[in-house]
C-alpha positions, -999 to +999 in steps of 0.1 A: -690-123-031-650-114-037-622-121-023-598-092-024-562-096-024-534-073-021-497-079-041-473-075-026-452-043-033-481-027-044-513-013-040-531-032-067-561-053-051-567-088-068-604-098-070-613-136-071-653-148-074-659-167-041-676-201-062-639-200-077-626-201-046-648-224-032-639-247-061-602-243-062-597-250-024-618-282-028-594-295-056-563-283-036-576-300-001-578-327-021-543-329-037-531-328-004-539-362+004-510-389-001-539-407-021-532-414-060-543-379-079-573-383-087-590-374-122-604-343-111-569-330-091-553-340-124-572-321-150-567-287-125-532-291-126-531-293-165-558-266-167-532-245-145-500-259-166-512-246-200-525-214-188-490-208-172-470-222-205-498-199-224-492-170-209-480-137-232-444-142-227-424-116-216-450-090-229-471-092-189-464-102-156-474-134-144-482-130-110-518-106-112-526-140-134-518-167-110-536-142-082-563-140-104-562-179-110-544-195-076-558-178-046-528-182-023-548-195+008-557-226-013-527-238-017-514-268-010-479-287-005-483-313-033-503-289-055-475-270-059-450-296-064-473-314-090-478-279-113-437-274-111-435-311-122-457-304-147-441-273-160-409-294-151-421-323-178-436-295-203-404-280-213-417-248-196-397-217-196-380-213-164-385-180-157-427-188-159-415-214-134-396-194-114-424-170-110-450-200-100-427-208-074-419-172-060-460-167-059-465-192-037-434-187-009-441-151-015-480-147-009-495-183+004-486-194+042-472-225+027-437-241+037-423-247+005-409-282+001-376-292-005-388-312-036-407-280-052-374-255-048-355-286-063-380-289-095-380-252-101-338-251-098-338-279-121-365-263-148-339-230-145-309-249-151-319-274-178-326-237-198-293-221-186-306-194-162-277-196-142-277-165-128-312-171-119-305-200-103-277-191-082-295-159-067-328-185-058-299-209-040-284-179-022-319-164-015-329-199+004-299-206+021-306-169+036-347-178+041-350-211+042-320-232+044-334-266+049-345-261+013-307-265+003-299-306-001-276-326-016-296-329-050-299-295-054-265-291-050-264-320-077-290-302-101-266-270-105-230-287-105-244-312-129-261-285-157-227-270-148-206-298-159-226-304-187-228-265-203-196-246-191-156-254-181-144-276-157-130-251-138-163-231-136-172-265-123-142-265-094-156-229-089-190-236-084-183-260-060-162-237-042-189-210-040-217-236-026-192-244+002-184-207+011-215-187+002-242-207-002-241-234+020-229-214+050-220-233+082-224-266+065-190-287+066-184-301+030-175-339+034-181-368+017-213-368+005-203-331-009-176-349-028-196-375-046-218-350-061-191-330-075-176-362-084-206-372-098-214-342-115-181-348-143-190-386-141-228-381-157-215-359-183-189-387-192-159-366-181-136-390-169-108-371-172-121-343-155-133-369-125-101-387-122-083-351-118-110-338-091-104-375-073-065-371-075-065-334-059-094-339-030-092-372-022-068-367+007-094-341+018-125-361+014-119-395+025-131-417-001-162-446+001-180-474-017-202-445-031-171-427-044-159-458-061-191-468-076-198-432-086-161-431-105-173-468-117-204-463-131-185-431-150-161-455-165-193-477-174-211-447-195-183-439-206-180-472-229-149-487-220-157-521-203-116-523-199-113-491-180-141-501-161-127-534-144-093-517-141-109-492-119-130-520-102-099-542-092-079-511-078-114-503-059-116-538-044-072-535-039-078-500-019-099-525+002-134-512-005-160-538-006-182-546-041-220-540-033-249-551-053-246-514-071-210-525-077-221-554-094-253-539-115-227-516-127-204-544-139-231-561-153-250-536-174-217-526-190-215-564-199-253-568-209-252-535-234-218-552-250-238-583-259-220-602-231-251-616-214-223-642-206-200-619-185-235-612-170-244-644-156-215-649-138-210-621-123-247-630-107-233-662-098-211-644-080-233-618-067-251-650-048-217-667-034-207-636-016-240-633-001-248-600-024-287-606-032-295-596-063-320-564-065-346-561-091-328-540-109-295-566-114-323-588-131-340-562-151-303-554-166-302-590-170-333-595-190-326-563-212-291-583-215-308-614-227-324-588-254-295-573-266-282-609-273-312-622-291-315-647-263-356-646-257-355-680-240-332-668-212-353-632-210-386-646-204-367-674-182-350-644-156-390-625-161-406-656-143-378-658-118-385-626-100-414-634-076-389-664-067-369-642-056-396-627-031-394-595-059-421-578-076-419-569-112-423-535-116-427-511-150-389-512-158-385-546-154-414-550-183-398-527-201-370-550-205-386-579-214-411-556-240-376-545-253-365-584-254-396-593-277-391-563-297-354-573-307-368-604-311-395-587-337-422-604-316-445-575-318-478-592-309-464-607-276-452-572-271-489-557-271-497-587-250-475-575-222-487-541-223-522-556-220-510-574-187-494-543-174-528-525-175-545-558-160-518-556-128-527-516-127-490-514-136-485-480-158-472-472-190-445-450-190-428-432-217-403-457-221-428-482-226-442-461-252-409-453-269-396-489-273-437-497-284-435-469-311-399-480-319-411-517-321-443-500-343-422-485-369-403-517-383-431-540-380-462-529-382-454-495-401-478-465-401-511-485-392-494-496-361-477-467-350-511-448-354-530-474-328-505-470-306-506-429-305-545-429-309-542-452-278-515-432-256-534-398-266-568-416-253-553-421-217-541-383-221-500-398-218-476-370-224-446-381-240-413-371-231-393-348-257-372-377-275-403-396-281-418-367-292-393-356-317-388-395-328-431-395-335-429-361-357-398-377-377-415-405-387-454-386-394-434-362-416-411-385-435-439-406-440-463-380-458-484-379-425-482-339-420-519-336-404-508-367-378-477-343-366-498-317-368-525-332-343-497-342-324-484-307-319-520-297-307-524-324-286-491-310-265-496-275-270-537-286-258-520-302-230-497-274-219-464-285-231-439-264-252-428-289-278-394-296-280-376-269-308-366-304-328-400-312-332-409-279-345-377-280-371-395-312-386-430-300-391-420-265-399-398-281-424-424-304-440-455-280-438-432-249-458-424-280-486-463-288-489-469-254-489-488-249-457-470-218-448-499-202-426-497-233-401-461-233-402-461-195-388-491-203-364-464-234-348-436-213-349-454-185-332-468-208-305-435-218-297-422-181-292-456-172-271-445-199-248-410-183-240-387-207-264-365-201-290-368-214-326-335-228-343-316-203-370-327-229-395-360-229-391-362-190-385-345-184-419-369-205-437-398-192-423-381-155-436-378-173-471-409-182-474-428-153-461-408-129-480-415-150-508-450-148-504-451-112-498-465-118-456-440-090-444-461-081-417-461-118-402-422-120-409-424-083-389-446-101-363-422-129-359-387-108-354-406-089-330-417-119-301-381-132-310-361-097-304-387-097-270-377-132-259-341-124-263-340-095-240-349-120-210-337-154-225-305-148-243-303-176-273-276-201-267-254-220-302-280-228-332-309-206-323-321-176-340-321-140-329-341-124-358-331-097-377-346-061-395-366-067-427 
């Protein structure tokens, strides 16, 4: 039997088998659980994932696929939010996103979530649809206006702050409070996440001028301060930092404990595990309890300072202080023992992380690989990534790019190789760093048809490659007299930039 569905704005009448149906509903139901995913749940969102990231890109329409694929009355809350996270965490295009997230508010009966829209505005903003972005904002705040939240306002002013002026910035702000968040009163709260906006990009300039003009508008609390404070903190000037701290505690706002793990982590990344301690010591005779994270700064501290003694000495105190040790806090002690080139006690405590079903994430893995490369060199490194590929981990793009480095300058072209399957296998566009390395190192080995087979993945998938790369792919080819692959190449990039306009660095293509 078939289920026949109609698209909307058109006539067009979407078949899907009824055992698919059957199938996909049963995998949906059960993603709809607040249970852990199970394996089953998780393998249909990566089947779903790739065949999204997959698909020809602009050259058809995505919807008649995810009709064909995604029968809408199977839907379900957190399957959708777990495919945007995933297309969120494969470097997706956002326009394939975009149209994933349309599909299902469009055609399914679904109430989309606050925490899907806020994915699929973060996936356009991290590639500069801005435009895109600001007409999905407007469009909600017309539909569905619960959908509009603080940290979607934070997604856009942030990508904001981080690509264009400071007085786009100002504007943007200015257009959420009059046109997109109609009726809502702009306070405090609003004010922080413009102020926070400048801070996380390490504009402090830019924040202390946005303070100075709409402070006496927005009356300022501990979050301001410890938003403006944790600025000065990234920012790298410890100095700064405890100026702005004593004015903050003269204006008569009162230090919290984020006050204080702000103070410290600026000491503890200084080497001043020192300042560090004492500032818990004074955490606990104001009567500020220390949270896990103050002690996981501390212990990363301890690290920095070569002190491995004092490290595993704050570890052990944390279920005294009726706290549970949780991935970051191992992290910080697998980072101690690391510094300390203490590699086997390292794999020891990844060992117990797995025994206490606590998970590996990918900074475990990155400090592990990083720990790998100085001490136990390519043999290491390659247990490690035969390991994290077996438990189908997908690395995030700076450990991705720092794995290809280190397989290429070492001679290990079929290991980046496998590990550019692996992610496009898994459904993840690789970041366009990664493919600069391997393109790079496969053209000087002469491997120029898998060099063009990676480069053309990566524009099937709706990214740009960078100039460099394009122009030595156009040596080479030329060079080897493969005109009509060359011809193949300019013509997915010239397609790609009709919808996704390239930004500084990446190539447009050109006539042969």
């Amino acid at each position: 039997m078939l289920l026949l569905l109609k698209m909307k704005g058109s006539s067009q009448l979407i078949q899907i088998p009824k055992t698919n149906l059957s199938l996909f509903l049963s995998v949906a139901s059960k993603s709809s659980s607040s249970s852990p995913l199970s394996s089953e749940i998780k393998t249909e969102i990566e089947r779903i994932t790739r065949i999204i990231n997959d698909h020809p890109f602009p050259d058809e329409p995505l919807q008649p696929t995810l009709f064909q694929l995604i029968p809408p009355i199977a839907l379900s809350v957190s399957f959708v939010e777990n495919v945007l996270g995933r297309l969120f965490a494969t470097h997706s295009n956002g326009l394939k996103a975009l149209e994933f997230f349309k599909y299902c508010v469009d055609y399914s009966q679904l109430t989309p979530s606050v925490d899907a829209f806020e994915k699929t505005l973060h996936i356009l903003t991290r590639m500069r649809y801005f435009d895109k972005a600001w007409e999905l904002m407007v469009e909600m705040g017309h539909t569905r206006p619960y959908l509009l939240t603080l940290k979607s306002m934070s997604i856009m002013l942030a990508k904001i702050a981080k690509f264009q002026s400071y007085e786009d910035t100002l504007k943007a702000f200015k257009t959420m409070e009059t046109d997109v968040f109609v009726g809502r009163n702009f306070s405090t709260d609003e004010f922080n996440v413009l102020l926070r906006a400048f801070c996380s990009q390490r504009e402090m300039k830019e924040a202390r001028s946005v303070f100075q003009k709409m402070h006496s508008r927005f009356s300022p609390d501990t979050k301001t301060m410890n938003i403006l404070l944790l600025g000065f903190k990234e920012s790298g000037n410890v100095a700064a930092m405890e100026l702005f701290f004593h004015d903050m505690v003269r204006r008569g706002f009162k230090p919290n404990s984020m006050t204080y793990n702000i103070r410290i982590d600026a000491y503890c990344k200084k080497g001043c595990l020192g300042d560090g301690l004492r500032l818990l010591e004074e955490m606990e005779q104001v009567h500020c309890l220390p949270t896990l994270e103050t002690i996981t700064t501390l212990i990363h501290g301890a690290g920095v300072a070569r002190n491995m003694p004092k490290a595993k000495q704050l570890f052990d105190e944390i279920p005294k202080r009726n706290l549970q040790p949780d991935v970051g806090a191992y992290n910080a002690l697998i980072s101690s023992l690391i510094r300390s080139r203490d590699i086997k006690s390292a794999i020891e405590l990844m060992d117990e992380m797995e025994r206490k079903q606590i998970e590996h994430d990918n900074l475990t893995y990155h400090t592990m690989f990083l720990g790998m490369m100085k001490l136990s060199g390519i043999e290491g490194v390659c247990e490690l990534y035969y390991k994290m590929t077996e438990r189908n981990f997908i690395p995030k793009a700076r450990t991705v790019v720092m794995l290809m480095k280190y397989f290429c300058e070492n001679q290990n072209l079929d290991l980046g190789l496998n590990l550019w399957d692996y992610l496009v296998e898994k459904g993840c566009c690789p970041h366009s760093h990664a493919l600069d390395l391997l393109v790079t190192g496969l053209c000087s080995r002469g491997r120029l048809p898998e060099a063009f087979e990676c480069c053309k993945q990566m524009l099937e998938r709706g990214r740009h490659m960078s100039e460099s790369v394009y122009r030595m792919m156009q040596r080479f080819l030329k060079q080897y007299d493969e005109m009509d692959k060359l011809m193949d190449l300019d013509r997915m990039m010239m397609k790609l930039q009709s919808v996704l306009p390239s930004s500084r660095g990446q190539a447009i293509g050109s006539t042969c």
